[in-house]
C-alpha positions as CSV (number, residue, x, y, z in Angstrom):
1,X,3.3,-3.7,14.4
2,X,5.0,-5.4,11.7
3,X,5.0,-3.5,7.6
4,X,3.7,-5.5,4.5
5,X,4.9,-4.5,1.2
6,X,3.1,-5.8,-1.8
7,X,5.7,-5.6,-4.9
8,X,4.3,-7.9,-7.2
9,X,3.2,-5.7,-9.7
10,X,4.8,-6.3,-13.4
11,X,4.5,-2.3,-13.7
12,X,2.3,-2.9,-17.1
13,X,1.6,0.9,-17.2
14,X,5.3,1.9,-17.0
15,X,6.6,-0.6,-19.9
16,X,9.3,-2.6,-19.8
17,X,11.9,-1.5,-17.4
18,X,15.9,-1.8,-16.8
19,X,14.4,-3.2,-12.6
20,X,11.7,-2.9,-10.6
21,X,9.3,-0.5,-10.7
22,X,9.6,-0.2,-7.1
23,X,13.6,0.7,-7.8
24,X,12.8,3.0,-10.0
25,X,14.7,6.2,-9.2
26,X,12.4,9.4,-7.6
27,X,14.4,12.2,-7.0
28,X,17.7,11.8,-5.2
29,X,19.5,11.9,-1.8
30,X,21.7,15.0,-1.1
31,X,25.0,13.1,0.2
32,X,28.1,14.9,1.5
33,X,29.3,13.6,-2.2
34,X,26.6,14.9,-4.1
35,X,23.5,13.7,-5.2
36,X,22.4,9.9,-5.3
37,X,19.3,8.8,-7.4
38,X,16.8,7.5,-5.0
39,X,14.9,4.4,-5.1
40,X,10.9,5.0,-4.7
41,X,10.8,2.2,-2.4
42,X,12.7,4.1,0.2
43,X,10.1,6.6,0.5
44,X,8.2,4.1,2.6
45,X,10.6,2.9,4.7
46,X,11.6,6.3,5.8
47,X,8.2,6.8,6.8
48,X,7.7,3.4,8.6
49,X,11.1,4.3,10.5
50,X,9.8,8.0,11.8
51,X,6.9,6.2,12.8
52,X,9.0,2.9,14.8
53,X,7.9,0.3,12.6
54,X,10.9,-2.0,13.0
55,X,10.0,-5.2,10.9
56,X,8.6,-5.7,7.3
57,X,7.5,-8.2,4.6
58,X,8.2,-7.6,1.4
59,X,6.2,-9.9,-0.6
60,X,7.7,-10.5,-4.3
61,X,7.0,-12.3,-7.5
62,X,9.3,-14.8,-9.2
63,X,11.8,-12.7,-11.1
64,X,12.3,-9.5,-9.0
65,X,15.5,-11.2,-6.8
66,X,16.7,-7.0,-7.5
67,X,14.6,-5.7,-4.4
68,X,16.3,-7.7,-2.0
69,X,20.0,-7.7,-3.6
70,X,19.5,-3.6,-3.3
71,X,17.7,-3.5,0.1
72,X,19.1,-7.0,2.1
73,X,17.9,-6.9,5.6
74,X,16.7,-3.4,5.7
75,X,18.9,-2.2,7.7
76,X,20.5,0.6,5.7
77,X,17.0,1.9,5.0
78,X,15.4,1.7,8.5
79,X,12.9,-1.3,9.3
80,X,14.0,-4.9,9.4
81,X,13.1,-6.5,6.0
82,X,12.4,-10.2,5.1
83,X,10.8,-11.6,1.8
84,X,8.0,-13.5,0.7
85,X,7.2,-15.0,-2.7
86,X,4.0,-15.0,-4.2
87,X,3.0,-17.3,-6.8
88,X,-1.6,-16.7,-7.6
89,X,-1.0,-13.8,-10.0
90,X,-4.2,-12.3,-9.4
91,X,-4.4,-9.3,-8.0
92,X,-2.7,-7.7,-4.9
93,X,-4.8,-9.2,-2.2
94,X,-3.4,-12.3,-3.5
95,X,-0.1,-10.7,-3.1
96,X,-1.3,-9.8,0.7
97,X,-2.3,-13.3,1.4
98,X,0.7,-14.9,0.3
99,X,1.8,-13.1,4.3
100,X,-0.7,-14.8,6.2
101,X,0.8,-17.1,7.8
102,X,2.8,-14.8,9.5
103,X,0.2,-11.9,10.2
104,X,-1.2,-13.7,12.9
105,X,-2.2,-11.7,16.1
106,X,-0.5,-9.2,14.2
107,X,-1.2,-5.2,13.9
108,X,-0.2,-4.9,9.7
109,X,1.1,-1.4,8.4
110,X,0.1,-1.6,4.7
111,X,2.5,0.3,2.6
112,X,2.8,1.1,-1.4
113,X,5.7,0.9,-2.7
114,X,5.3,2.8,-5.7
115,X,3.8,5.9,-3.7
116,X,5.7,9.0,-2.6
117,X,3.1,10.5,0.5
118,X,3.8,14.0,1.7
119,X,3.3,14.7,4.3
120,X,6.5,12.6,6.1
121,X,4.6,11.7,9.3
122,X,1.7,10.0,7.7
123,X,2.4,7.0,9.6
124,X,3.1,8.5,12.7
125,X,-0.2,9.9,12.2
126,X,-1.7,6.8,11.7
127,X,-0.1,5.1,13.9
128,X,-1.2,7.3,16.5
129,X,-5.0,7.2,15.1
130,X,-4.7,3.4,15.3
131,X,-3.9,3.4,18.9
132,X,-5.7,6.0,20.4
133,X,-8.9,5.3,18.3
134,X,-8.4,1.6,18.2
135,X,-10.7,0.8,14.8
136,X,-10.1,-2.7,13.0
137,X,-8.8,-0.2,9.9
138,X,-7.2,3.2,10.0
139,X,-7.2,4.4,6.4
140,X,-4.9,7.3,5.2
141,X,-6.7,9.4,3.2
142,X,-5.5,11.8,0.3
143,X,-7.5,14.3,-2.4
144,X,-8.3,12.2,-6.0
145,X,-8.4,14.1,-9.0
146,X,-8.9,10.8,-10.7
147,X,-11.6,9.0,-9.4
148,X,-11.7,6.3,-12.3
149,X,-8.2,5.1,-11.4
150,X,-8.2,4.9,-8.0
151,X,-10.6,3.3,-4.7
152,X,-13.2,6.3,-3.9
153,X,-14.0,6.5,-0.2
154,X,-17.1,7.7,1.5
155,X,-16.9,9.1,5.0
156,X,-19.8,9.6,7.4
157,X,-21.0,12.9,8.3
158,X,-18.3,13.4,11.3
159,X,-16.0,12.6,8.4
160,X,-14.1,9.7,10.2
161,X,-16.0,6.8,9.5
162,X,-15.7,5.1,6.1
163,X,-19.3,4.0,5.0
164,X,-18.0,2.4,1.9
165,X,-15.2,1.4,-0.6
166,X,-15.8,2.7,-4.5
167,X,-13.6,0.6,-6.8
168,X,-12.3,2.9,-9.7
169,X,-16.0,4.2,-10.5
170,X,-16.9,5.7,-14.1
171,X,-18.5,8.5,-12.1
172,X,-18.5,10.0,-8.4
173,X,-18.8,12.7,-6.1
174,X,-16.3,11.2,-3.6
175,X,-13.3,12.8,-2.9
176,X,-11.2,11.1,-1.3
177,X,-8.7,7.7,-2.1
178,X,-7.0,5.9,0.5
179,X,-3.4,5.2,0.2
180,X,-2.0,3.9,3.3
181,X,-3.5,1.6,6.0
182,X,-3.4,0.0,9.4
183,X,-5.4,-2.7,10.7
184,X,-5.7,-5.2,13.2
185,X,-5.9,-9.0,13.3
186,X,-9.7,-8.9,12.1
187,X,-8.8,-7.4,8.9
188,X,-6.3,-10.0,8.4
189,X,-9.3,-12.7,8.5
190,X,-11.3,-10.8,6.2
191,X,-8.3,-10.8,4.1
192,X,-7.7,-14.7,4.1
193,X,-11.9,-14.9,3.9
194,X,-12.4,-13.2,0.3
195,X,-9.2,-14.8,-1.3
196,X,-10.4,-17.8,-0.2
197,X,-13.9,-17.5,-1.8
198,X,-12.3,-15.5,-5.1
199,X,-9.8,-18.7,-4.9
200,X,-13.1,-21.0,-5.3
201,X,-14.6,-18.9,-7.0
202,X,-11.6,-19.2,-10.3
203,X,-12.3,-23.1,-10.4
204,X,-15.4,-22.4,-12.5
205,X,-14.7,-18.4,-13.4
206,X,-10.9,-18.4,-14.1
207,X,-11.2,-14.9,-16.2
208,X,-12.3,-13.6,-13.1
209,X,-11.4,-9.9,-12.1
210,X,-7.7,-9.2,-10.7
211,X,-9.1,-9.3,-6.5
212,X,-8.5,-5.1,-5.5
213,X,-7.0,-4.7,-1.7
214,X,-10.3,-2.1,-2.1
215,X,-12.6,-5.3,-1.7
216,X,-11.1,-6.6,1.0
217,X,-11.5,-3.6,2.6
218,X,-15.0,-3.3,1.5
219,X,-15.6,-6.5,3.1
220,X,-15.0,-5.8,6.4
221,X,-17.5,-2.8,6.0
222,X,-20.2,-5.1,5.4
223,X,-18.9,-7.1,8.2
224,X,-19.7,-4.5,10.3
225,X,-15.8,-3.6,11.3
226,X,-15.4,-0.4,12.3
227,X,-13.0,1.5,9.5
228,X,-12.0,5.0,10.1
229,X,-10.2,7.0,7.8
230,X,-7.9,10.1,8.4
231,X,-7.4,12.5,5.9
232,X,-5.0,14.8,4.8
233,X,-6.2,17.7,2.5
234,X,-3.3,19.6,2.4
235,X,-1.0,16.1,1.5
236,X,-0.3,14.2,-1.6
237,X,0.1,10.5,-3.2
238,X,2.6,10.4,-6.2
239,X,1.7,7.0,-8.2
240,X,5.1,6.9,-10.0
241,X,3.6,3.5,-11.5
242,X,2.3,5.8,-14.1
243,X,4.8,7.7,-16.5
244,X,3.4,10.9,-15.4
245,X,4.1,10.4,-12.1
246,X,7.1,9.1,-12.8
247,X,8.2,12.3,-14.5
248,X,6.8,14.3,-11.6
249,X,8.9,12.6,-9.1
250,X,12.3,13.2,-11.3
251,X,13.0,17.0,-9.3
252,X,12.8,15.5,-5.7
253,X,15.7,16.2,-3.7
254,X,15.0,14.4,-0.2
């Protein structure tokens, strides 16, 4: 299983910024010399090491050479670490695809690197899901107040199946917004398909919609993949892309 790390967001809801968002401190480490801000980023990787994922891509736009001065190979932090640069700024799928040609064959841990997830064993949980279940996509699933800023899911009536993907919709009665993933190589060639036909698509559209991560997932719903989601009522997603989540993460002491 190898992690994939989009980071090339230019944090337009946060402002400008003194680094990268995804360096942005949350909370701090308790040391033996007292507390050390923590970088949100580190979240992730803490969760990718409890759950054995031992190499990553970080994929980065121009400009944000900080993430790898601060992180190097990873090894401080838990899972091997190499970078990518992406250079189609349109959307985060784009910032996905920029890693295909090294997701081949590939099972792809999808991680944010702007989002705290309690509990710390989601991806062992997932992980676990992915294996024993063996779907094409094991979503992680967490409770949205906030439909309108987030990708709704639907789940069948066993409540494991996703039926559908709802991208930031006006109004809803879904409940539930997916925040981590896990997929196999199938979901990796819907991924290439859709950026390739948004790609195409740009030559005659170029104000087209940024491409959501939500559609490609979407897509391999209608392609009949099987998706499964597993959800965890009792856990949480802080977006600290936001200032108010930000804030919120300021009195964690991990």
């Amino acid at each position: 299983m190898i992690g994939l790390i989009p980071a090339g967001g230019i944090a337009a809801r946060l402002g400008p910024l003194p680094c990268s968002k995804e360096l942005l401190p949350a909370g701090a480490y308790v040391t033996p010399d007292g507390l050390r801000p923590r970088p949100v980023i580190t979240y992730l990787l803490a969760q990718w090491q409890r759950a054995g994922i031992e190499r990553a891509l970080v994929v980065l736009r121009p400009g944000k050479w900080d993430i790898p001065a601060y992180l190097g190979d990873g090894r401080a932090f838990g899972p091997h670490i190499a970078y990518l640069i992406v250079h189609e700024p349109h959307g985060a799928a784009y910032t996905l695809a920029a890693a295909l040609p090294f997701l081949a064959g590939q099972t792809v841990a999808l991680g944010l690197p702007d989002v705290i997830l309690a509990p710390d064993d989601v991806y062992t949980t997932l992980a676990s899901h992915h294996a024993t279940r063996q779907p094409d996509l094991t979503l992680g699933l967490f409770p949205c107040q906030q439909p309108h800023t987030a990708d709704m899911v639907a789940l069948s009536g066993d409540s494991r199946r996703v039926t559908a993907i709802e991208i930031k919709p006006a109004q809803t009665s879904l409940q539930w917004t997916w925040m981590a993933a896990i997929w196999s190589p199938a979901v990796t060639r819907v991924l290439a398909e859709v950026v390739d036909a948004d790609r195409v698509a740009r030559q005659s559209e170029p104000s087209r919609p940024e491409l959501h991560i939500g559609t490609v997932f979407q897509a391999a719903i209608e392609q009949g993949l099987r998706v499964e989601g597993v959800t965890f009522p009792s856990g949480h997603a802080l977006d600290i892309g936001t200032p108010a989540g930000w804030a919120a993460s300021r009195g964690r002491m991990l």
